[in-house]
C-alpha positions in Angstrom: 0.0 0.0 0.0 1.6 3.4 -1.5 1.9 6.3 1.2 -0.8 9.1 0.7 0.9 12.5 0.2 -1.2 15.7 0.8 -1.7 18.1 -2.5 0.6 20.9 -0.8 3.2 18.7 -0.3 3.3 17.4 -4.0 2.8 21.5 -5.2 5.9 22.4 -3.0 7.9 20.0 -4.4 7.2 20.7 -8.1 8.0 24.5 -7.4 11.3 23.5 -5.8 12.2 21.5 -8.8 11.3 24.3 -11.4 13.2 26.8 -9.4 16.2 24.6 -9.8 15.8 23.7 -13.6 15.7 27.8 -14.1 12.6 27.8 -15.4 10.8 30.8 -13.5 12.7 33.9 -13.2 13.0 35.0 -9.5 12.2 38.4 -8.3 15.6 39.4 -7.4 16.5 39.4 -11.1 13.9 41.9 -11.8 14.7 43.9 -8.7 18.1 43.8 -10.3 16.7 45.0 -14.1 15.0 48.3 -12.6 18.0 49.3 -10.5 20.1 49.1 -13.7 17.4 51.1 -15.2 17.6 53.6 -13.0 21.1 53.9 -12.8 21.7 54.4 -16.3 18.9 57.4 -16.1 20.7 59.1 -13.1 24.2 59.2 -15.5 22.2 61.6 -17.7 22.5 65.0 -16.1 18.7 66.1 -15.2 17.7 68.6 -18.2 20.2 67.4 -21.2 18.6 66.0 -24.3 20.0 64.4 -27.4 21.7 67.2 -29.6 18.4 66.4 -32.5 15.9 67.4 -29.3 18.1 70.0 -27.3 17.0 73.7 -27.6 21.1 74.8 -27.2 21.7 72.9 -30.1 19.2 75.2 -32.6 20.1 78.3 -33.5 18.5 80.8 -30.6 16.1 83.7 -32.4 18.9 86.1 -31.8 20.7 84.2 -33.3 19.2 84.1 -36.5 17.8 87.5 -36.7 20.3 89.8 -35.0 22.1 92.7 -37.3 25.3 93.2 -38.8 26.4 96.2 -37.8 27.4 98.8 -40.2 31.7 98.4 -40.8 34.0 100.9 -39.6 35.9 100.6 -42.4 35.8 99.6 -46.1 33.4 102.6 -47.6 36.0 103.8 -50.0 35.4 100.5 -51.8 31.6 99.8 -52.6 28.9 100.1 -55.3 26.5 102.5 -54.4 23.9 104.9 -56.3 25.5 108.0 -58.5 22.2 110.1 -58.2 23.5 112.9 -60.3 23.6 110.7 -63.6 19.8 110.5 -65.2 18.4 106.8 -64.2 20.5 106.6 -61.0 22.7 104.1 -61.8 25.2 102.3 -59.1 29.0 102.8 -59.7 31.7 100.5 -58.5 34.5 102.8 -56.3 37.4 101.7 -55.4 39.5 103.7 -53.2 36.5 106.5 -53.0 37.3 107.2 -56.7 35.4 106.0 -59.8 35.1 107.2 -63.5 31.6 106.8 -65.4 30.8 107.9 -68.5 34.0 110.1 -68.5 33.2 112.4 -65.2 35.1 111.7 -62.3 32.7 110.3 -59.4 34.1 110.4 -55.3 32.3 108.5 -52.9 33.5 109.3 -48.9 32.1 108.7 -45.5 30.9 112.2 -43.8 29.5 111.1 -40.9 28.4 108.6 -38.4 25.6 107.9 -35.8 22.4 106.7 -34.9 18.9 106.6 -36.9 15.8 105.6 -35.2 17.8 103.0 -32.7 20.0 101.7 -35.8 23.4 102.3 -36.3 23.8 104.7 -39.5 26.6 105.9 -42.1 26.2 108.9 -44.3 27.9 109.2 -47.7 28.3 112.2 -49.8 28.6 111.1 -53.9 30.3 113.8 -55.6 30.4 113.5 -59.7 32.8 116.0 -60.9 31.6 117.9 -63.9 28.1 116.5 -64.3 25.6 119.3 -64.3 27.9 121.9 -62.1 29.2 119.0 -59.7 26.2 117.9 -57.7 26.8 116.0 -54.7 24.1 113.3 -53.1 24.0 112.3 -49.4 23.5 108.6 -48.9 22.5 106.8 -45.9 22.9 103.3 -45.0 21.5 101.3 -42.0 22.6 98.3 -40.1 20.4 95.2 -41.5 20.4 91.5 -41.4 23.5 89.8 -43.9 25.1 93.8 -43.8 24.3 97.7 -44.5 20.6 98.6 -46.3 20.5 101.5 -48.3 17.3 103.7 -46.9 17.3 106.6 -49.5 18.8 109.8 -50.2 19.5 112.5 -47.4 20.4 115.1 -49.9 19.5 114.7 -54.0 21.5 116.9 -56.6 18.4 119.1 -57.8 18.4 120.3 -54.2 21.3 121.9 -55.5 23.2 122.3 -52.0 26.8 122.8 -51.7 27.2 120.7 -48.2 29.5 122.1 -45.8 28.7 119.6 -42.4 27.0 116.5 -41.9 26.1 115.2 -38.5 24.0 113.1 -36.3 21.9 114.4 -33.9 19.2 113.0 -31.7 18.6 110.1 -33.4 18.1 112.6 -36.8 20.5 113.3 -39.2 21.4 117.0 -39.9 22.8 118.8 -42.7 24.1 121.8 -43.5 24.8 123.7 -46.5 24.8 126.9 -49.5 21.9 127.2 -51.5 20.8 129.4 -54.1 17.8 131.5 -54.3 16.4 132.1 -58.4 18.4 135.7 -57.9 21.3 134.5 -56.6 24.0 134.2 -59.5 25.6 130.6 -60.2 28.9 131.3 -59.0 28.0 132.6 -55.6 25.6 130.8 -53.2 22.9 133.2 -51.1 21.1 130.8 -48.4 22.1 128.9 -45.3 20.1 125.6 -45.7 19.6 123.2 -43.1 18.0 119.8 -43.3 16.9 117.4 -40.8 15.8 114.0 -41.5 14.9 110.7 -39.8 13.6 106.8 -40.5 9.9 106.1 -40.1 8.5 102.9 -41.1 12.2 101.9 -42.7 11.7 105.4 -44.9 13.9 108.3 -44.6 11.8 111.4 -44.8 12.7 115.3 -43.9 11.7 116.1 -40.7 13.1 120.1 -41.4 14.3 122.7 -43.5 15.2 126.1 -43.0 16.9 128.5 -45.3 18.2 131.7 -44.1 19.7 134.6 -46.0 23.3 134.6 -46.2 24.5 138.0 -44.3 27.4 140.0 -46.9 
């Protein structure tokens, strides 16, 4: 007659013998599969990302929209408008000297400053024997990829011989001889003076006075 074992005793022994043949995974294992887990988390620093998700590694918006400013240097050789030829054509300088269409053209720097929070160059365009030597006041702004050109302080038909160019408050002021219809070509009659400023990326006059010249 075979001994009677109870039902516990037979499920006990089956688990022991699974256990041993590596069948079932024990608990410690997995303990041991979250603590790795963790660890390899905690040797990230806390806020890093991978350079394809990580805001330092895109260009900032600063980055990609702040000006050039305007060079210090570098004016005497440029391309820039020669007013005082009909259809305002752009002439190549090199050195502040250029020749088109047989009349010597000068192009020079005259003043410096600030235009409606932007950094600003003036520069006078003399052409040399083209309808009595008129001279054109340029300005350039600092812009995105390098200096904008805004527009014309001074045209030639304002006929103004221009004596002193500077910044002031934000405007830029000139000051020159003009004629009145009376006054004779040689000789200049008025004391001119011109203000003007950028609104809405447009240079306009903000002033003008003319005042007798006193003999």
């Amino acid at each position: 007659m075979r001994p009677k074992h109870s039902s516990s005793a037979i499920f006990t022994a089956l688990a022991v013998a699974l256990l041993a043949a590596g069948c079932v995974p024990s608990e410690p294992q997995a303990a041991n599969t979250s603590e790795a887990t963790q660890s390899n988390e905690s040797a990230v620093p806390s806020g890093s990302a991978s350079p394809s998700h990580s805001r330092e590694a895109s260009p900032s918006p600063s980055a990609t929209t702040s000006s050039q400013p305007v060079p210090k240097t570098g004016w005497g050789d440029g391309t820039y408008p020669a007013p005082c030829f009909p259809g305002v054509p752009t002439v190549t300088f090199e050195g502040g000297k250029a020749t088109f269409r047989g009349f010597q053209v000068t192009a020079r720097v005259i003043a410096r400053g600030e235009l409606a929070s932007y950094e600003s160059v003036s520069i006078n365009v003399v052409c040399s024997g083209a309808s009595s030597s008129p001279s054109s006041v340029l300005v350039y702004i600092e812009a995105v990829g390098g200096p904008q050109y805004v527009g014309l302080a001074l045209s030639p038909r304002e006929v103004i011989d221009l004596k002193k160019a500077e910044y002031v408050d934000t405007e830029l002021v000139l000051t020159g001889y003009g004629f009145t219809r009376r006054a004779p070509l040689c000789c200049s009659d008025l004391l001119v003076t011109k203000s003007v400023s950028l609104t809405d990326g447009e240079l306009v006059t903000t002033g003008l006075t003319k005042e007798p010249l006193k003999n």
